[in-house]
N, C-alpha and C positions, 0 to 999 in steps of 0.2 A: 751606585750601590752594587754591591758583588752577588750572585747567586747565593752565597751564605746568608745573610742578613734579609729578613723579612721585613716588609714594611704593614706597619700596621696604623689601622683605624678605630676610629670609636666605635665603628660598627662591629670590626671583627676581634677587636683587642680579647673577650672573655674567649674563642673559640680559639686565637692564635697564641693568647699568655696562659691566660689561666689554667685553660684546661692541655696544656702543652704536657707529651707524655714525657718529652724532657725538662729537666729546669730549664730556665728562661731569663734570659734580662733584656730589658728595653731600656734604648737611648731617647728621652725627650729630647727635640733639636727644633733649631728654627732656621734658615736659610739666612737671614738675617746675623745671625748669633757667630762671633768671630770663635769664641772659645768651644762653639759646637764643631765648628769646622775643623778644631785644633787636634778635638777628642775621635773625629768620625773617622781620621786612618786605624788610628787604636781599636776600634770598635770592627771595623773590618778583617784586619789581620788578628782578633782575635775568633771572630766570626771563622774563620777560614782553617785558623787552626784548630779548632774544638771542634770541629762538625760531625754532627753525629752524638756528642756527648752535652751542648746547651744548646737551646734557641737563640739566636740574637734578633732583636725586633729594632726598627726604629720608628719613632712616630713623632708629626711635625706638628709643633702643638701650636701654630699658626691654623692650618685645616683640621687640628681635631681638639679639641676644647673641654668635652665634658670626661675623658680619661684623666685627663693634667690636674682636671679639679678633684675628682675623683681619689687621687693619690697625693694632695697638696703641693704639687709641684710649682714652688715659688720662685727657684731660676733655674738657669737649664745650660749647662747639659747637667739632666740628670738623670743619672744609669739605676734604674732603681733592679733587682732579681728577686725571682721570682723561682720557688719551691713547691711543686703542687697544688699550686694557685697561692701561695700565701705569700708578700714580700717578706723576703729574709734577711737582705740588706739593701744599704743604697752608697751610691758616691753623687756627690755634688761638686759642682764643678772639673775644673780639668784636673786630673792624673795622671800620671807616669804608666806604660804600658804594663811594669812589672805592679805596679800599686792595684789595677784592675785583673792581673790575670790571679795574685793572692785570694782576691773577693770569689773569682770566679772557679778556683781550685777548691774554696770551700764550699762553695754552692753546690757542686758536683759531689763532694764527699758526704753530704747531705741526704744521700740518695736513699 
């Protein structure tokens, strides 16, 4: 994982998404999960290039459980964003780099 991309837990997820003074999106992932792995360069290199303007989080919903449930996360990779604590959209499963940075251009116009 890159210095852009925060990893979060169920412990810190309200302090590190919600209450984020920037918007935010989280990557559900599992280390197990082939199409998590497909989607996590994507997730970086967008991390890298927006920095400063979203959070990028990931969280391994193997070690954290009660967030996954929490936002019904039924398979994964799921990118769900996040606008002043409220989710604003989601993607499911894997996308195209340009398909997530659309989502992620509207998130920020959001502001």
């Amino acid at each position: 994982m890159t210095g852009n991309v925060t990893e979060v837990t169920d412990a810190n997820f309200d302090a590190e998404v919600l209450r984020s003074e920037l918007p935010a999106f989280i990557d559900f992932w599992a280390g197990w999960c082939a199409p998590c792995r497909m989607i996590s360069p994507i997730v970086e290199e967008l991390a890298r290039e927006y920095a400063g303007r979203i959070k990028v989080c990931k969280m391994d919903v193997d070690a954290n459980q009660t967030t996954p449930v929490r936002y019904n996360i039924m398979s994964i990779p799921t990118l769900l964003f996040f606008n002043k604590g409220n989710v604003v959209d989601q993607i499911i499963g894997v996308r195209s780099k340009s398909d997530v940075r659309k989502v992620v251009d509207n998130v920020i116009a959001m502001k």
